[in-house]
Backbone as a chain_set.jsonl record, in Angstrom:
{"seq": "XXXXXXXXXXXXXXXXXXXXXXXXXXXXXXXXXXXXXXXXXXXXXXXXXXXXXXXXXXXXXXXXXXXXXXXXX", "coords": {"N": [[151.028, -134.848, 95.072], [151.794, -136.299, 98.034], [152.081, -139.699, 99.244], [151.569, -140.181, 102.242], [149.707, -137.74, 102.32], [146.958, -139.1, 101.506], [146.235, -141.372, 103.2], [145.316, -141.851, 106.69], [147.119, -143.07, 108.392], [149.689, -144.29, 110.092], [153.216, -144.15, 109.374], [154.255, -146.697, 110.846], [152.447, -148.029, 111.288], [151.468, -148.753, 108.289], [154.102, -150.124, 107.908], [153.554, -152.418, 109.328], [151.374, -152.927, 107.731], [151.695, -153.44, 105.487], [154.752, -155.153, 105.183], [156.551, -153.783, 103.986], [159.735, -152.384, 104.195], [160.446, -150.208, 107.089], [162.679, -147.802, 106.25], [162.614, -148.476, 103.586], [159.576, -147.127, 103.057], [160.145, -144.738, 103.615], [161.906, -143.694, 102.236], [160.087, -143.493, 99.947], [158.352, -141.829, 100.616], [158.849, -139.561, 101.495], [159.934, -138.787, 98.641], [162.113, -139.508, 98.21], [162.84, -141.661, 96.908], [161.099, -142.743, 94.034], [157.517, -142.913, 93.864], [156.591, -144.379, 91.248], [158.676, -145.744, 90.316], [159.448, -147.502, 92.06], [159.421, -151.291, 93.155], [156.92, -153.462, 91.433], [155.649, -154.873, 93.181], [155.989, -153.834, 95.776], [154.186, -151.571, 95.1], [151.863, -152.761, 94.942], [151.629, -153.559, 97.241], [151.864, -151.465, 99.209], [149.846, -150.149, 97.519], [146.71, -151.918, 98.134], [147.317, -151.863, 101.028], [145.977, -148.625, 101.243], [143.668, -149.183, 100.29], [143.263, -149.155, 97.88], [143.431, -149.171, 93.775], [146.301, -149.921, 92.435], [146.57, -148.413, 89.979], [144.505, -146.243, 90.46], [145.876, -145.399, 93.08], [148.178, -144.391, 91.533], [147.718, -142.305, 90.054], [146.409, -140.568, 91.825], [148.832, -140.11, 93.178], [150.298, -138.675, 91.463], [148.336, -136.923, 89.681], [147.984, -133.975, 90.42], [150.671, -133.445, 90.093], [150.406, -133.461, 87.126], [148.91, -131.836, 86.839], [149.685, -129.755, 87.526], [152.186, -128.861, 86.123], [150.91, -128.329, 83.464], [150.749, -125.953, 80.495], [149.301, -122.548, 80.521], [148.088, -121.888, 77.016]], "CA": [[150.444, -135.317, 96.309], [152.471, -137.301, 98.635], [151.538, -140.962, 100.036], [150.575, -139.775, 103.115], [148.516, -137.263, 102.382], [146.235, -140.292, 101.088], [145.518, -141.829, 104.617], [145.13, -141.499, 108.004], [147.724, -144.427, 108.747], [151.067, -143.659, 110.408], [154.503, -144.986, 108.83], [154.444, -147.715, 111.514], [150.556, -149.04, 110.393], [151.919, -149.039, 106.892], [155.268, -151.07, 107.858], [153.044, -153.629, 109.583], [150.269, -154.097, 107.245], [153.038, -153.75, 103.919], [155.358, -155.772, 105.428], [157.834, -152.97, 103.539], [161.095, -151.876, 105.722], [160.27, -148.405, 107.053], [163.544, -147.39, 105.551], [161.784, -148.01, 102.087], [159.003, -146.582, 102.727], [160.035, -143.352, 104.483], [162.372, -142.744, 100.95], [158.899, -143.708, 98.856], [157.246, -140.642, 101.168], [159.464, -138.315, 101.111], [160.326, -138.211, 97.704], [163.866, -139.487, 97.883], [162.485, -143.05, 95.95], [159.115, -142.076, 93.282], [156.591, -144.145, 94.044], [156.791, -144.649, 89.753], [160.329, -146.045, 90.586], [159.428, -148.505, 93.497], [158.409, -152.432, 92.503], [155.475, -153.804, 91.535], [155.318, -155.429, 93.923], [155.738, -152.779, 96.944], [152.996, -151.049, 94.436], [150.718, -153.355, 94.873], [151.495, -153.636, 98.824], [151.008, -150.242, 99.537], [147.952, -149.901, 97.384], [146.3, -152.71, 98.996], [147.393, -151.6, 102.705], [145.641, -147.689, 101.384], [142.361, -150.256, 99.665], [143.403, -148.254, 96.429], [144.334, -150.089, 92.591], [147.691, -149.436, 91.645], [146.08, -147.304, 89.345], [144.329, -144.975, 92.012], [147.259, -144.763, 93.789], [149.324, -143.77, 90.777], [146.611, -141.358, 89.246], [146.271, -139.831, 92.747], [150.008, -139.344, 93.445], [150.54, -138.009, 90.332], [147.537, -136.097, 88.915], [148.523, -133.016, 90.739], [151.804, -132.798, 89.67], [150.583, -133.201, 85.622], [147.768, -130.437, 86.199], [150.648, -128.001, 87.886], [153.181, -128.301, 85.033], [150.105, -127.752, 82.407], [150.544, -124.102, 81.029], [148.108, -122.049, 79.671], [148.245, -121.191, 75.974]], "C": [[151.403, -136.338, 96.918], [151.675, -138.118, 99.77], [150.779, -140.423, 101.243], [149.809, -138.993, 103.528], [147.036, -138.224, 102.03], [145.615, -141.237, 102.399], [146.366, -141.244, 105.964], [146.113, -142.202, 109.131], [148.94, -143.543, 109.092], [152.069, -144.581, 109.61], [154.604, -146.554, 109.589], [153.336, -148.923, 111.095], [151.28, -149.519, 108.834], [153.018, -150.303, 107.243], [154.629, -152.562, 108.192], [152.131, -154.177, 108.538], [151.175, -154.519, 105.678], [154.0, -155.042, 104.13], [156.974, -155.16, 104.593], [159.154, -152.368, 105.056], [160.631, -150.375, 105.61], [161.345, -148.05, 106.295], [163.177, -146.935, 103.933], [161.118, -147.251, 102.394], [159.575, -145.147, 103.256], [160.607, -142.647, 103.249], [161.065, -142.532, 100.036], [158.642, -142.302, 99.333], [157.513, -139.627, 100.991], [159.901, -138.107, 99.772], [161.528, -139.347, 97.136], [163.77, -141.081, 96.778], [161.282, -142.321, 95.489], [158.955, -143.416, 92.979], [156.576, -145.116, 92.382], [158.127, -146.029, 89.747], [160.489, -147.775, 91.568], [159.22, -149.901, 92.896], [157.515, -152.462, 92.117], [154.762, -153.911, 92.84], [155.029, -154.923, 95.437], [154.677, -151.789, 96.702], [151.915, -151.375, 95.605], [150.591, -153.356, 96.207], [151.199, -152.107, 99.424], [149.569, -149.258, 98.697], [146.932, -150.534, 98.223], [145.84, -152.022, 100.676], [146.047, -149.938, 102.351], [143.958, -148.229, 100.686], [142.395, -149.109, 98.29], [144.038, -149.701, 95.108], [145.499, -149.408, 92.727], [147.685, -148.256, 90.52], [145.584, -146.085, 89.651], [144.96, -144.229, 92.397], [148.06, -143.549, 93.138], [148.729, -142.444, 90.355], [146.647, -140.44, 90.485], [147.824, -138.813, 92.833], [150.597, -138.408, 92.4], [149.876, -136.826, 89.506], [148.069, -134.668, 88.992], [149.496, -132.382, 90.281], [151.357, -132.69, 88.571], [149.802, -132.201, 85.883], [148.587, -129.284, 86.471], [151.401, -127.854, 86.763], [152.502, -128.249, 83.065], [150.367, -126.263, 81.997], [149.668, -124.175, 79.83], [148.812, -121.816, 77.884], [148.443, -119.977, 75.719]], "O": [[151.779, -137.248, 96.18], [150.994, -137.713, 100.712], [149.561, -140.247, 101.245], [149.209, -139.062, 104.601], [145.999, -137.745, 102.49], [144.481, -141.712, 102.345], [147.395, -140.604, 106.182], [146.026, -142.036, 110.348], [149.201, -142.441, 108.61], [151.703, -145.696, 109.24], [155.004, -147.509, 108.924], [153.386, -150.107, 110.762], [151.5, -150.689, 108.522], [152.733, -151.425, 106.827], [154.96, -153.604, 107.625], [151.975, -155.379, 108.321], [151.219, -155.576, 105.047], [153.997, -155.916, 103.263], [158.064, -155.73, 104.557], [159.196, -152.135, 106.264], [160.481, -149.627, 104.644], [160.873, -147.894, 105.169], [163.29, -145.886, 103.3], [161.643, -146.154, 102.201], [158.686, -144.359, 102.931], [160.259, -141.507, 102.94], [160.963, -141.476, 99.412], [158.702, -141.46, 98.436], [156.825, -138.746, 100.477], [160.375, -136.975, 99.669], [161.712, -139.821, 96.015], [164.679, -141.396, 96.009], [160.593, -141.546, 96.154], [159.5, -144.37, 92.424], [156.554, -146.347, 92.378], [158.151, -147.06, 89.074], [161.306, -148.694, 91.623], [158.689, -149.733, 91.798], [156.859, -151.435, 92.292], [153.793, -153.357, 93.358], [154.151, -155.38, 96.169], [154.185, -151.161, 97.64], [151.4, -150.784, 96.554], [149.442, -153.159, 96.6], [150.193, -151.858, 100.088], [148.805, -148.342, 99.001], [146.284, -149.831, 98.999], [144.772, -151.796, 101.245], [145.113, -149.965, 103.153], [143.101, -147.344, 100.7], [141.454, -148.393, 97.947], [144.715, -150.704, 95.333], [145.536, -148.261, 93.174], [148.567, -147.431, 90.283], [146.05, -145.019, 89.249], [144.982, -142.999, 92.345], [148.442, -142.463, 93.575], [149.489, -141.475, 90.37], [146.98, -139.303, 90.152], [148.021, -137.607, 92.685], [151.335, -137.462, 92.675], [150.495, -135.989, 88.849], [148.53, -134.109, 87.997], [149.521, -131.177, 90.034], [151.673, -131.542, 88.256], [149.924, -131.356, 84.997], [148.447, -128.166, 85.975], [151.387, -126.727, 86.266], [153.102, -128.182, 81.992], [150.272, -125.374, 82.843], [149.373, -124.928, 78.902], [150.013, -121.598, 77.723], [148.557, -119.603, 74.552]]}, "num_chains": 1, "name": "protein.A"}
């Protein structure tokens, strides 16, 4: 799942309420930085800005990918 499938917010909403440089975030979104990868501290600012834990967030962006590379028995 990628970040902005998660809200309704544009890159610009995010830059203001994060106080992150679009530059970051636009690599966080696309891929080119994993969110895993990023600070804490930009964590915690774009959980916050999406009213998600850090945990949420991570569980969200992530779940998807662990249930696709599950294989069957």
């Amino acid at each position: 799942m990628k970040l902005l499938d998660l809200t309704d917010k544009t890159i610009a909403q995010l830059v203001r309420e994060t106080g992150i440089s679009r530059s970051t975030l636009v690599d966080i979104i696309k891929g080119n930085t994993e969110f895993k990868s990023t600070s804490v501290e930009n964590g915690m600012k774009i959980s916050e800005a999406l009213n998600l834990t850090i945990e949420e967030l991570y569980n969200k962006i992530y779940k998807e990918q662990l249930l696709l590379n599950i294989k069957p028995l």
